[in-house]
Structures are given as structure tokens and as C-alpha cells.
C-alpha positions as CSV (number, residue, x, y, z in Angstrom):
1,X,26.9,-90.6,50.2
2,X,26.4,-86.8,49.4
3,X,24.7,-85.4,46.7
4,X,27.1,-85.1,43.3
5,X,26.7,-81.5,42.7
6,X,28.3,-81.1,39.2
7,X,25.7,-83.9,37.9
8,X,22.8,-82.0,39.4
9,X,23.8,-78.8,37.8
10,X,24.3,-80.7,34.1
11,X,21.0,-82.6,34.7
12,X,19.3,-78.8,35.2
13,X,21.4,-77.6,32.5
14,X,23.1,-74.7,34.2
15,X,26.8,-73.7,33.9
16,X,29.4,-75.5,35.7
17,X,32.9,-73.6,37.1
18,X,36.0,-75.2,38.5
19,X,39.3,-74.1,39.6
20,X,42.9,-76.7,39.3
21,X,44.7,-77.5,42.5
22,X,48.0,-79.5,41.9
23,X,48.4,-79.9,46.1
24,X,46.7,-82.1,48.1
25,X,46.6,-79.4,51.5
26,X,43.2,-79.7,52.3
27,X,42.9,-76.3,53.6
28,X,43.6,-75.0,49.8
29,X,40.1,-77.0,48.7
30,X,38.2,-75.2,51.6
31,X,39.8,-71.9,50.8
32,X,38.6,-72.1,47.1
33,X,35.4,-73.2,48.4
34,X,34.9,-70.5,51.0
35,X,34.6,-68.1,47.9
36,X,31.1,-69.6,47.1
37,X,32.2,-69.5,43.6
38,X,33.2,-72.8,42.8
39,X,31.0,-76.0,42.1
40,X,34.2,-78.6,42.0
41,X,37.8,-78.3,41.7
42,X,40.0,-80.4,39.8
43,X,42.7,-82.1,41.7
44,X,45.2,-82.6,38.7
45,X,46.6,-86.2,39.9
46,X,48.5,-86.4,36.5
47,X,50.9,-84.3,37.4
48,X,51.2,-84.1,41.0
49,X,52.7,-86.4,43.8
50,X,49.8,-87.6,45.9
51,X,48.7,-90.9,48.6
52,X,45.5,-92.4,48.4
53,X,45.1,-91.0,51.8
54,X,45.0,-87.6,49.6
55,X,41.8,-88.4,48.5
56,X,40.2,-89.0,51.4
57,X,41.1,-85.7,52.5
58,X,40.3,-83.3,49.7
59,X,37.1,-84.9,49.6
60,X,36.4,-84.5,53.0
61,X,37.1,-81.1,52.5
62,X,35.1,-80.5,49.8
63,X,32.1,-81.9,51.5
64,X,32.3,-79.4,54.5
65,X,31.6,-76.4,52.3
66,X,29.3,-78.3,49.5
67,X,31.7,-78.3,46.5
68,X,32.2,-81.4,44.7
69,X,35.6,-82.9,43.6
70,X,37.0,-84.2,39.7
71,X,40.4,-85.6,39.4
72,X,42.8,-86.3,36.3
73,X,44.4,-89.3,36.7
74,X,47.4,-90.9,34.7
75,X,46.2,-93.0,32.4
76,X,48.4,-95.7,33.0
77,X,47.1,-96.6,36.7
78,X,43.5,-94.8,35.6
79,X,41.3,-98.0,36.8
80,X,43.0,-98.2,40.2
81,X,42.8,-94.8,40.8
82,X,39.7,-93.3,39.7
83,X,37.9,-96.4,41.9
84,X,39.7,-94.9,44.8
85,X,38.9,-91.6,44.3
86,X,35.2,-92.2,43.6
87,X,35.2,-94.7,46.9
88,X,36.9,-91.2,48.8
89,X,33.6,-89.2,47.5
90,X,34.7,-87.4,43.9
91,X,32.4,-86.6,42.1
92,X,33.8,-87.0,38.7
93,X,36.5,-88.2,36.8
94,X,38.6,-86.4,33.6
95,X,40.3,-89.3,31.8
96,X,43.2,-88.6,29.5
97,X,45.3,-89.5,26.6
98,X,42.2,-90.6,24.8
99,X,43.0,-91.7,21.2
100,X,39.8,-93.7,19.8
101,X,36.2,-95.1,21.0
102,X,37.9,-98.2,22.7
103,X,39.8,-96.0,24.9
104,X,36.4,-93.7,25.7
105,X,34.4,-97.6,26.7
106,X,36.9,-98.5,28.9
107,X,37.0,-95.6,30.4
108,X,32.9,-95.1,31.5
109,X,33.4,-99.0,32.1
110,X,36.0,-98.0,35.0
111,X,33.3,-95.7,36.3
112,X,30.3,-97.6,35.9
113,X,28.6,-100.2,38.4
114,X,29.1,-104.0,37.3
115,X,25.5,-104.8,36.4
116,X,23.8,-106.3,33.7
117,X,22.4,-102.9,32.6
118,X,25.4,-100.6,33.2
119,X,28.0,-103.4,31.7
120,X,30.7,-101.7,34.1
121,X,33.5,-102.8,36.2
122,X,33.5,-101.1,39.3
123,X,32.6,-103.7,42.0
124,X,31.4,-103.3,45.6
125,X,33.9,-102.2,47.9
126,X,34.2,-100.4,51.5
127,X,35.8,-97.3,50.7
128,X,35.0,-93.5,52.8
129,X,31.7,-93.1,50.7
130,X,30.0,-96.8,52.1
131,X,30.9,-96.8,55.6
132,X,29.9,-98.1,57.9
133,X,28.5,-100.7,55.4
134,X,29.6,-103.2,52.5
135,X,28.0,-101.1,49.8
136,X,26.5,-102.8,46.8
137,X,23.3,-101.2,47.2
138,X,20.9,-99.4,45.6
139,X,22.2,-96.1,46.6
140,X,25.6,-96.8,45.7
141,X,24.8,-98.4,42.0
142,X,23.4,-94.7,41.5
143,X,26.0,-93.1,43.2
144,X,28.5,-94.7,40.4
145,X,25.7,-93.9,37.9
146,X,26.2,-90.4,38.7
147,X,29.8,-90.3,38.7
148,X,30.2,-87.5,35.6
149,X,32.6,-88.5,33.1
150,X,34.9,-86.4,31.4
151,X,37.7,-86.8,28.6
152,X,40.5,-85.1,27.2
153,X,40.4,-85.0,23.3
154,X,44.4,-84.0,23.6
155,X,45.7,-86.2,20.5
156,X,45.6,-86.4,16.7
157,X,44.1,-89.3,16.6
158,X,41.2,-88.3,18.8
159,X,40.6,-85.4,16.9
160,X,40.3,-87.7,13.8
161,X,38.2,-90.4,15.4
162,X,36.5,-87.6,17.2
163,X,32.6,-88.6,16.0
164,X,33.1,-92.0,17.0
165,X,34.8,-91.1,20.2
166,X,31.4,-88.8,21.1
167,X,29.3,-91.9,20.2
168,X,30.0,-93.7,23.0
169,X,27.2,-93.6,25.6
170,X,27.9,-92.2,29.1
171,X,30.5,-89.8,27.9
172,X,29.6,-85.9,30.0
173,X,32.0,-83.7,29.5
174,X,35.0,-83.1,26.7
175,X,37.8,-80.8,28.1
176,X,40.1,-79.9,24.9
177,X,44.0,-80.2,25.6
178,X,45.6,-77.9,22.7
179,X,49.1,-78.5,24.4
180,X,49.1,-82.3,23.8
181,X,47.5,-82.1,20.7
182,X,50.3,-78.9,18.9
183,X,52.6,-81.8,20.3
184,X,51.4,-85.2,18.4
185,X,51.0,-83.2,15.5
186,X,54.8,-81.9,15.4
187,X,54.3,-78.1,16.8
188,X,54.8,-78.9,20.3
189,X,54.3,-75.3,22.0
190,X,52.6,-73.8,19.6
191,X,49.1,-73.4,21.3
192,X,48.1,-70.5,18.9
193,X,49.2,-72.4,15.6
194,X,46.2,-72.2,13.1
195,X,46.1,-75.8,12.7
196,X,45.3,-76.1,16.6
197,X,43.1,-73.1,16.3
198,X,41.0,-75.4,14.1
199,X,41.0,-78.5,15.7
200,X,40.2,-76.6,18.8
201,X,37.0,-75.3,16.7
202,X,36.0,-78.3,15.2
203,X,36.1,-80.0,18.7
204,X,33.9,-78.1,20.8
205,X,31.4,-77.3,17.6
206,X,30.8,-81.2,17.1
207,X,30.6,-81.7,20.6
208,X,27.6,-78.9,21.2
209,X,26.3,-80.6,18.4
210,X,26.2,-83.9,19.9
211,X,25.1,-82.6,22.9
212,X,28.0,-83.3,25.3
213,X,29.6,-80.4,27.2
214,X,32.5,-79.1,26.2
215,X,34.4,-77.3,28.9
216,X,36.9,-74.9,28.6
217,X,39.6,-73.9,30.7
218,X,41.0,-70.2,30.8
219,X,43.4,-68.3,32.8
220,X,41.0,-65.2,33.6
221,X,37.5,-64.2,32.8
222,X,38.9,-62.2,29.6
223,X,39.1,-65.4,28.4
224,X,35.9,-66.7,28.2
225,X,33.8,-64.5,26.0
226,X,34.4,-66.5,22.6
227,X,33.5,-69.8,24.4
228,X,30.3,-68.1,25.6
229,X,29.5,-66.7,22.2
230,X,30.0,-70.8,21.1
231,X,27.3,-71.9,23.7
232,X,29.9,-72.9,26.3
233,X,28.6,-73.3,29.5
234,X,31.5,-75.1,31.6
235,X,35.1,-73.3,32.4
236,X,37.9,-74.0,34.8
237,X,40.1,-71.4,35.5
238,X,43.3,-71.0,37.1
239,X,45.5,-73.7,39.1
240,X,47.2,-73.3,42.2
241,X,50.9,-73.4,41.5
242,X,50.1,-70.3,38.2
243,X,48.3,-68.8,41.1
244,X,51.5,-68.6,43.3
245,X,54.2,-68.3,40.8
246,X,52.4,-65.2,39.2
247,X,51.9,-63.7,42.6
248,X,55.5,-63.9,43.9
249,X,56.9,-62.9,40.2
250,X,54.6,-59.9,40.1
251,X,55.3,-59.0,43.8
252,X,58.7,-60.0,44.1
253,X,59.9,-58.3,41.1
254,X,58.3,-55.4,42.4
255,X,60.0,-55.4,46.1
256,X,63.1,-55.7,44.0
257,X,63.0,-52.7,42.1
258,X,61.9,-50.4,45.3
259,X,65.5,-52.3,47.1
260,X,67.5,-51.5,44.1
């Protein structure tokens, strides 16, 4: 089992950065890598097509050039598919569509090793990170104890239950979803509204106050001068698919005009 990068670096307290990858080529995980600036990337499972076998293979790549891996899973198949992808060798999970403290348990219950201390449900099983071995021992109880656990606080309600939410023990990370959250309060779109400006506020305030990361994800390094003035230390910036599109639009567009 390799060493889970992004929990070493919260453990020493030092800043965290990520990049999104919606496609599950292999080859796009070791070119972020190759950059040496990325700890992780964030395969965004909620939104893309993917197999199991997927898994196997972006972890694999990560662990060739010593990034670690998080995915977003749906949260209806969440327990199936976070196991999966921590038995492939990710490093972390970002659960979604939380709404109150319930939903946070059962979530670091999904991650956590089923022992009388840890009061999880992930078993023993013989996925990538055991062979060639049954698992269930020491080393892979602490493997699962390192698994770092994010959530999205997308919703009203989880804004609103947001103290209890933090409460819960095991919790890492909070990423802040302002396009969920401008939608369950009627003003889907509106990602600037001032009523999303302040929830956005309140959110990543109480959570440096509770002392639980807040990350923040931004298109460019413009972007992340008022979440460093907050005490932010984690970002993720950029996804694949905005990568391409704004590349062809910019360059196409320009071709265009020089063809008439």
C-alpha cells in the first residue's frame, strides 16, 4: 500500500493543490503529474462515464509519479464505489449532496475500517491495494484510517445544519459547491448572488474555526488571493474538459478570423 500523500501533508499542516479530470485516460493523470505541481487530482466520477477498471488505472498512474488520487462519487451508489476506489489505491474520497450530520456519519462510516474503535463499515476485501494477500491487517486498518475524507456543503440545508454537520468526527476536508447551493435556494445560476456570497463566507469561516479544511476550487491563480487572505490553505484548480474547450475556442476562433 503506498504512502497517502494528501494525509501526510494535512498531518504536517502544509497546503494541499489538486487539479479535476473528468476522463479516465491514464496518460492525462501522469501528464498533470509530470508537472511536479500537483499532490492529487480529483477524478470527478459524478459526472463522468467510468468502469471499475478505471480506477485501477488512474491509480496506477498516479502512483508512478507519487501523486495521490480523490474521487467524487454519486451519492446514490457512494458505498459501492468509494470501497472500490479506495481498494484501487485513492487516497481520498469527496462525498456529495450532503444535507445533515446523518448524511456526514454514514459517509466516514463508508470509509472507515469495521472495528470496534473505528465503528466503520468497510470490510476486508482483495482489491489492487492488498494483493497478493486477503488484507485485514494491520496495515490496511490504517490505510482506511488514512483515507481523507471530504464533503460537499452544496445544499440549503447543509448550510443550515452546517455546525452539526462539522461535528461529526473524522470529517477532513469541506469543498463549498456555490452552484448546487444558488439552485436549492431558487437562484439556480446565480453563483455571484449575495445570498451565496454569504453562505459561501459563513461556510469556510466556521469551518477554519472548527479546524477542518476548507478547500477552494478556482479557475486560475487570480483567483485565490481572497481565500489566502481567509487562511485557506487547499485549492483545486482547473478540469480537463474547461481546459480543452477554452483552448480550441480561444485558438479556433482565432484560425477563423486569419481564414476569413
Amino acid at each position: 500500500m503506498k504512502p497517502n500523500k494528501i494525509r501526510q501533508l494535512l498531518n504536517e499542516g502544509k497546503p494541499t493543490l489538486a487539479t479535476h479530470i473528468h476522463g479516465t485516460w491514464p496518460s492525462v493523470v501522469e501528464a498533470f503529474a509530470l508537472t511536479g505541481a500537483y499532490d492529487y487530482i480529483e477524478f470527478v466520477a459524478e459526472y463522468a462515464p467510468y468502469t471499475l477498471h478505471d480506477l485501477d488505472n488512474l491509480a496506477r498512474a498516479a502512483e508512478l509519479h507519487d501523486v495521490s488520487m480523490m474521487i467524487k462519487p454519486d451519492q446514490a451508489n457512494q458505498q459501492l464505489v468509494t470501497q472500490h476506489a479506495i481498494g484501487s489505491g485513492f487516497h481520498s474520497v469527496l462525498f456529495v449532496d450532503i444535507r445533515t450530520a446523518e448524511d456526514a456519519r454514514q459517509a466516514v462510516r463508508i470509509v472507515k475500517p469495521e472495528t470496534p474503535e473505528d465503528g466503520g463499515v468497510h470490510g476486508v476485501a482483495t482489491r489492487r491495494i492488498t494483493y497478493m494477500g486477503y488484507g485485514g491487517n494491520q496495515a490496511y486498518v490504517q490505510a482506511l484510517r488514512d483515507v481523507v475524507i471530504a464533503i460537499m456543503i452544496e445544499k440549503r440545508q447543509a448550510v443550515e445544519n452546517l455546525e452539526e454537520i462539522l461535528s461529526v468526527p473524522g470529517i477532513d476536508m469541506v469543498q463549498w459547491g456555490p452552484s448546487d447551493y444558488s439552485m436549492s435556494i431558487g437562484k439556480a445560476g446565480e453563483r455571484g448572488n449575495p445570498e451565496v456570497r454569504a453562505a459561501q463566507k459563513h461556510v469556510f469561516e466556521t469551518c477554519i474555526k472548527k479546524g477542518i479544511r476548507p478547500r477552494a476550487e478556482i479557475g486560475s491563480p487570480e483567483d485565490a488571493k481572497p481565500y489566502l487572505d481567509m487562511g485557506v490553505k487547499d485549492f483545486c484548480i482547473g478540469t480537463d474538459i474547461a481546459v480543452l474547450y477554452q483552448w480550441g475556442k480561444q485558438n479556433g476562433e482565432g484560425m477563423r478570423k486569419l481564414l476569413g
